[in-house]
C-alpha positions in Angstrom: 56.7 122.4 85.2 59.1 119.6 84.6 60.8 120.5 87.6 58.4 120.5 90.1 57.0 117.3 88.1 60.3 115.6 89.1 60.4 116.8 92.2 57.1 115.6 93.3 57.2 112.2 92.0 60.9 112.2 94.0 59.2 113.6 97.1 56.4 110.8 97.2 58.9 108.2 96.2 60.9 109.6 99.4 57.7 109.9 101.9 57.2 106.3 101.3 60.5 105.4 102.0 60.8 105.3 105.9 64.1 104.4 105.7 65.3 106.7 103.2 63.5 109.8 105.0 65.2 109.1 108.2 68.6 109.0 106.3 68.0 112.1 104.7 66.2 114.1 108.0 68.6 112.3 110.8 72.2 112.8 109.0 72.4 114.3 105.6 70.3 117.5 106.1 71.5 118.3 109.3 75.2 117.6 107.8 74.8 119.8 105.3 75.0 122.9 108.2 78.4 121.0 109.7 80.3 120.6 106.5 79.4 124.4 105.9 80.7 125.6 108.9 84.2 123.5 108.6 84.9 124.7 105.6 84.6 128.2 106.7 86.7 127.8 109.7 89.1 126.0 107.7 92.5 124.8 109.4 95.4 127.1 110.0 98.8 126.2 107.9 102.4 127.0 108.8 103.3 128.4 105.8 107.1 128.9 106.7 107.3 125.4 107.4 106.3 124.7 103.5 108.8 126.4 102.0 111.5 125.0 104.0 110.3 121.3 103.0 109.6 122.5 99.2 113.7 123.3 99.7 114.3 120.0 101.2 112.5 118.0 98.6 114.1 120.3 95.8 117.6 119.2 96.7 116.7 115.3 97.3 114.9 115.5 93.9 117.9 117.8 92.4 120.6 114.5 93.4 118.7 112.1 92.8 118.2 113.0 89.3 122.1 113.6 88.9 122.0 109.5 90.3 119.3 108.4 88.0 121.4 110.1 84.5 124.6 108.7 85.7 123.1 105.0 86.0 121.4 105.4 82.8 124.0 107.0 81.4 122.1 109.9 79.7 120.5 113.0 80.4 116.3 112.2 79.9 113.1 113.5 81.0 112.7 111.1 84.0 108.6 112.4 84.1 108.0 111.1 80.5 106.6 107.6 80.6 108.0 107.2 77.1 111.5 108.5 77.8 111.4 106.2 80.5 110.6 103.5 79.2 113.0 103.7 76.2 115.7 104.3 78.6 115.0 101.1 80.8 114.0 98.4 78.7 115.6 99.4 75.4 118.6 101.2 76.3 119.4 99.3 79.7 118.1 96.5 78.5 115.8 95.7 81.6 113.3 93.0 81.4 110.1 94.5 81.1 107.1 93.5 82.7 103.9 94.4 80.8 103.0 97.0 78.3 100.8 100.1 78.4 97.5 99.4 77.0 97.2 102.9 75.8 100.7 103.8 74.5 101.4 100.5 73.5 105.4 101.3 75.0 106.2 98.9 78.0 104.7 100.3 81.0 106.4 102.1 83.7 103.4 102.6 86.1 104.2 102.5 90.0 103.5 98.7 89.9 105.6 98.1 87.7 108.9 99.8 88.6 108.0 98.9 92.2 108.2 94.8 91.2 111.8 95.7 89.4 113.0 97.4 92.4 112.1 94.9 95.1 114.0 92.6 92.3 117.1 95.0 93.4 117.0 97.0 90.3 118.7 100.6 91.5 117.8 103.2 88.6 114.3 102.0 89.9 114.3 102.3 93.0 115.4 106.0 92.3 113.1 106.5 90.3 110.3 105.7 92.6 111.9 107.8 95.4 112.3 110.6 92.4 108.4 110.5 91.7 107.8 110.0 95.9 109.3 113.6 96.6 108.2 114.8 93.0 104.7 114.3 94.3 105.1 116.2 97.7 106.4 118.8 96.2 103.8 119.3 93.1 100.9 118.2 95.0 101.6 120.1 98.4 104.2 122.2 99.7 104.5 124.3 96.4 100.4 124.2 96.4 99.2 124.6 99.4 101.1 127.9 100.5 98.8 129.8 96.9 95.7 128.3 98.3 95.5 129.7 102.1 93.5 133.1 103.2 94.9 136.4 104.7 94.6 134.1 108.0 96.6 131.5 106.4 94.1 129.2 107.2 93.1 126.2 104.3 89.7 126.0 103.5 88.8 122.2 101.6 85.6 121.7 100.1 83.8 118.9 101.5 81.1 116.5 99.7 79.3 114.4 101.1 77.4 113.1 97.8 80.4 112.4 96.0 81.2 108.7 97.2 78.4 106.1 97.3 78.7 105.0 100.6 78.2 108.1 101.6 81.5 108.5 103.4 83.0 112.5 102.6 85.0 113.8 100.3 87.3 116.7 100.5 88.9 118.7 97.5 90.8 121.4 96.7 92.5 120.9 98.3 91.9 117.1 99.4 93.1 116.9 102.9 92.1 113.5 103.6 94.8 112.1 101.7 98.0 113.6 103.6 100.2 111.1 103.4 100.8 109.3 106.8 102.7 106.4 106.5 105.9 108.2 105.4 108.5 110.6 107.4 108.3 112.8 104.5 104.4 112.8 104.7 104.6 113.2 108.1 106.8 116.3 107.8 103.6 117.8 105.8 101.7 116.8 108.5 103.8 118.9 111.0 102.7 122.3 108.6 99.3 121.8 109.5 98.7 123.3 112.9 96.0 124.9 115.9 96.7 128.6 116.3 98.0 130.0 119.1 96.5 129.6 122.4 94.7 126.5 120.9 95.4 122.9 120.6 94.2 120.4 117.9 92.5 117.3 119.3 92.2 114.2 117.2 89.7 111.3 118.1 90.0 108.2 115.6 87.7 105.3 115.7 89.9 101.9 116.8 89.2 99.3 114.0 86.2 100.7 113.1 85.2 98.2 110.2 85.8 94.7 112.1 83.8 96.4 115.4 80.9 96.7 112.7 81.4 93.6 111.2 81.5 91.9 114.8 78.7 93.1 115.6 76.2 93.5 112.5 76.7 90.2 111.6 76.7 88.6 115.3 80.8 87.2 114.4 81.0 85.6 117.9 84.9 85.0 118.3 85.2 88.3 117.0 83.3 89.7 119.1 84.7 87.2 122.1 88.1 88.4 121.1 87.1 92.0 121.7 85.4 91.9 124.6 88.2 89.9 126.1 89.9 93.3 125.5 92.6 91.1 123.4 94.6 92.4 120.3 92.8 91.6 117.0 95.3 90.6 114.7 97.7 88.7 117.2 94.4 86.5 118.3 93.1 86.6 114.4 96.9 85.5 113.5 97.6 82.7 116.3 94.0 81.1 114.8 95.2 81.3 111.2 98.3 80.3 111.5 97.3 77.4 114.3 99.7 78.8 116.6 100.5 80.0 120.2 99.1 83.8 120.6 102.6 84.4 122.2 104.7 82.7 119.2 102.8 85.0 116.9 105.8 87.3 114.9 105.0 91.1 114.2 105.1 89.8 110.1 102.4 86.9 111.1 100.3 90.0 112.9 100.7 91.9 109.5 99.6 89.1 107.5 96.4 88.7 110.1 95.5 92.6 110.0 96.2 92.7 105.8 93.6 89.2 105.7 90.9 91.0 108.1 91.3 94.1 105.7 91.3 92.3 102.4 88.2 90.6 103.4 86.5 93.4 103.5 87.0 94.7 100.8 86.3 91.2 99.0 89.4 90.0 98.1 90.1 86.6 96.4 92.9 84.0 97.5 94.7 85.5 94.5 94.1 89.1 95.1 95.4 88.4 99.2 98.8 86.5 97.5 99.5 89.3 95.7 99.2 91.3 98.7 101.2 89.9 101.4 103.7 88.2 99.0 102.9 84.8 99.2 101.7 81.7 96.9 98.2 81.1 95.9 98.1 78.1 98.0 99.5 79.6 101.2 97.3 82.3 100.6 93.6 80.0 100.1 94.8 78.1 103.4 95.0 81.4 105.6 91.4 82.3 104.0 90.5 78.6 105.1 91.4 79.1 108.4 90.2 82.4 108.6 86.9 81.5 107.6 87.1 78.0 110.2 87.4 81.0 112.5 85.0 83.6 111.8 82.2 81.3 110.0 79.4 84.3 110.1 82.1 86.8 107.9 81.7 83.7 105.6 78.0 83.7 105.4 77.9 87.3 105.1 80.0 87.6 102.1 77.7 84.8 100.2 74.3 86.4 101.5 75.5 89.8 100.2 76.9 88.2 96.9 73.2 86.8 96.1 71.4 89.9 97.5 73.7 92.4 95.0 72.7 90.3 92.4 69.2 89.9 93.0 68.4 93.5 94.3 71.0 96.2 92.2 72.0 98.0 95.7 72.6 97.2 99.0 72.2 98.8 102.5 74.0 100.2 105.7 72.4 99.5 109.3 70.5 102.9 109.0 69.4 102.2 105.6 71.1 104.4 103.3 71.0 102.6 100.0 74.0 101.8 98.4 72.6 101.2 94.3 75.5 98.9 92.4 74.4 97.7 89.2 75.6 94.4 88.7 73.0 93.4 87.0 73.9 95.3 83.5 77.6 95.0 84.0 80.0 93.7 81.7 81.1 90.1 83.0 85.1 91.8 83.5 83.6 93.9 85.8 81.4 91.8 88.2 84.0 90.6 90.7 84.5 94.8 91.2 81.1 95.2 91.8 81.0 92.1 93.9 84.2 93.1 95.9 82.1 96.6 96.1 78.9 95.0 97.5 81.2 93.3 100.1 82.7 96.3 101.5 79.8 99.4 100.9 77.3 98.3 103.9 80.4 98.5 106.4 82.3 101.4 104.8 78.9 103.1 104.6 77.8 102.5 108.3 81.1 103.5 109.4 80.4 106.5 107.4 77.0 107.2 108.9 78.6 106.5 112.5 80.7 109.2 112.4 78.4 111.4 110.6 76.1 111.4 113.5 78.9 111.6 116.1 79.3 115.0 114.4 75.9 116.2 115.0 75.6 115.1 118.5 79.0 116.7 119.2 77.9 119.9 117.0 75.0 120.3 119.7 77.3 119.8 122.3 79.8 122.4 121.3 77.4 125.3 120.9 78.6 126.9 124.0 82.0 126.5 123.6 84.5 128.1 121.4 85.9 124.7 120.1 85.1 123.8 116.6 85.5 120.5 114.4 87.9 121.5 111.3 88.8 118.0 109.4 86.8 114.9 109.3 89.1 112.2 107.7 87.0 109.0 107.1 87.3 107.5 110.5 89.3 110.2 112.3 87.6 113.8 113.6 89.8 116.2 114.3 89.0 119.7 116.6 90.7 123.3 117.3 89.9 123.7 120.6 91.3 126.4 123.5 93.5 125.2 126.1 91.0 126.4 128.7 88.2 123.9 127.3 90.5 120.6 126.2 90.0 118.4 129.0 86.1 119.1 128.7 85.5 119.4 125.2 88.3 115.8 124.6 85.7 114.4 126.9 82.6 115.4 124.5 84.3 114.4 122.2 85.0 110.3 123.1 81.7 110.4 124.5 79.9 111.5 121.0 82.1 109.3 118.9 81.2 106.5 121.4 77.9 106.6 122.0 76.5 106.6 118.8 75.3 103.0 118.5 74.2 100.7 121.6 76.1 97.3 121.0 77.8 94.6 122.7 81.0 95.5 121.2 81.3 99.4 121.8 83.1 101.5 119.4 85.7 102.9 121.0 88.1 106.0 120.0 91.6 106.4 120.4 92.2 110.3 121.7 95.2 112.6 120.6 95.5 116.0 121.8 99.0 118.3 120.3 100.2 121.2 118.3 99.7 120.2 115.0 98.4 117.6 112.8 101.6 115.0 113.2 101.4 115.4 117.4 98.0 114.2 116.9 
């Protein structure tokens, strides 16, 4: 009885709510059908190619622990926080930085021994490249070989409940997280791979975030900038840093692209210091300027401050609701939940984009023998038949494109190759 008392109160709750309904009937239940099918087809892994980097990571992590004893002078257990820490700022006599608020000991987290390395302090900069490869190994090439079928093909589990703005989730394994910004990760990258006679095809949104932004809240150099077909960050950067596009340095175009990022995920003038490395003060003049530029991203952030506050959630473009509750929050954690508001209505209608993209192109492929086997956040990736790439690539563009009508089109960068680093 309780049961179907719940459900029908939720059901007439949800038949009222237009909004809701067409979230649930236009992308999650028809999701529901995708995400089963992926994780049955599952991607195909190279598992020789494992073991040869689980060697390769072995002997890196083997010398670099000879390298890490004979600067400490000692034998220790490098993976024991306590150890560690004993060893650096008692033994060694390092400065420490901060201590662990659970063991009390001064703290050897990643932030920490990454601010005493870029201080030139060796034993830590070994350590952190002892932890990098420790990590590969652990987390994927001794893993992923136990976990694949008689196929050897990897099946994740996908959710898409799990994060509030309803962008997916996959786990166990996660493949979303390969790392990519690293040779090494790369290298794991390489083990993922089509099957023969087949090619994978990737198709990742281009800036996916600031085209939403541009357009959702009417930003209109932003969306000037784009449809002048210029580079984003080099224009954003020449207007920050009153400059000449052309004088613009790659660092300056880094600094532009890590502003554009931080502010959307709500950063302060302190938080955007501590990110690019510079003062306070350099830091609250770039925002300045940033904001002289792009007055609507202003607005936005202070209508959506007052709206959190007011309402407990807030809302993509299709109207998935997005519940933070700010309201009953301890003051320490307000600015999260602030930064949170910021970001959730873009991360989530990115997230409903390329949600829909999948169904059209799901339609789209039933006559073909091409199927989608990884979604990673912006980024859809295909096994598709060599006889059917140039048709199904072009499917592909054209569902990830077409999903929304605007001035500024979201556009796809296309990748076709043997395995998941070629793509």
């Amino acid at each position: 009885d309780n049961i179907s008392n719940i459900y029908n109160k939720f059901k007439n709750d949800f038949e009222n709510n237009n909004e809701l309904k067409s979230v649930y009937k236009t992308i999650e239940r028809p999701m529901t059908a995708i995400l089963a099918k992926m994780e049955i087809t599952g991607i195909k892994v190279n598992i020789r190619r494992l073991f040869e980097l689980s060697n390769e990571f072995q002997d890196y992590i083997d010398n670099l622990t000879q390298e890490i004893y004979k600067l400490a002078g000692m034998e220790f257990n490098i993976a024991s926080p306590k150890q560690l820490s004993e060893v650096l700022f008692e033994k060694m006599k390092i400065s420490p930085i901060k201590k662990s608020s659970k063991s009390g000991n001064f703290s050897t987290s990643l932030e920490v021994l990454e601010e005493l390395a870029g201080k030139g302090c060796e034993i830590c900069q070994k350590i952190l490249a002892w932890r990098h490869y420790s990590k590969l190994k652990n987390t994927y090439t001794d893993v992923l070989p136990k976990m694949v079928d008689k196929n050897d093909r990897i099946h994740t589990i996908y959710s898409n409940t799990y994060v509030i703005t309803g962008r997916l989730s996959s786990s166990n394994p996660n493949l979303q997280n390969i790392p990519i910004k690293t040779d090494d990760g790369s290298k794991i990258r390489s083990a993922f791979i089509a099957k023969d006679g087949y090619k994978l095809i990737s198709a990742d949104y281009k800036q996916a975030e600031l085209r939403i932004m541009a357009n959702l809240h009417n930003v209109k150099k932003l969306k000037e900038f784009f449809l002048a077909g210029k580079d984003i960050h080099t224009t954003t950067a020449s207007n920050v840093f009153k400059i000449d596009e052309k004088d613009v340095s790659s660092s300056m175009r880094s600094i532009a692209k890590a502003i554009s990022f931080s502010i959307i995920y709500g950063t302060t003038a302190y938080g955007l210091a501590k990110r690019i490395n510079s003062t306070n003060e350099e830091a609250k003049e770039y925002l300045k300027n940033y904001f002289e530029t792009y007055p609507e991203i202003k607005n936005y952030i202070d209508y959506i401050k007052d709206f959190v506050k007011k309402n407990n959630y807030v809302k993509t473009m299709f109207g998935r609701k997005i519940n933070i509750d700010i309201a009953s929050a301890k003051p320490i954690m307000k600015g999260n939940l602030e930064r949170l508001a910021i970001n959730a209505p873009i991360q989530g209608t990115a997230a409903d984009i390329i949600k829909k993209a999948m169904i059209t192109l799901d339609e789209k492929l039933k006559n073909y023998r091409s199927k989608i086997i990884l979604q990673i956040h912006d980024e859809l990736v295909l096994e598709c038949p060599d006889s059917e790439i140039e048709e199904v690539s072009q499917l592909l563009k054209e569902s990830m494109e077409n999903v929304v009508n605007w001035d500024v089109k979201m556009s796809v960068d296309l990748e076709i190759g043997n395995n998941l680093e070629e793509v």
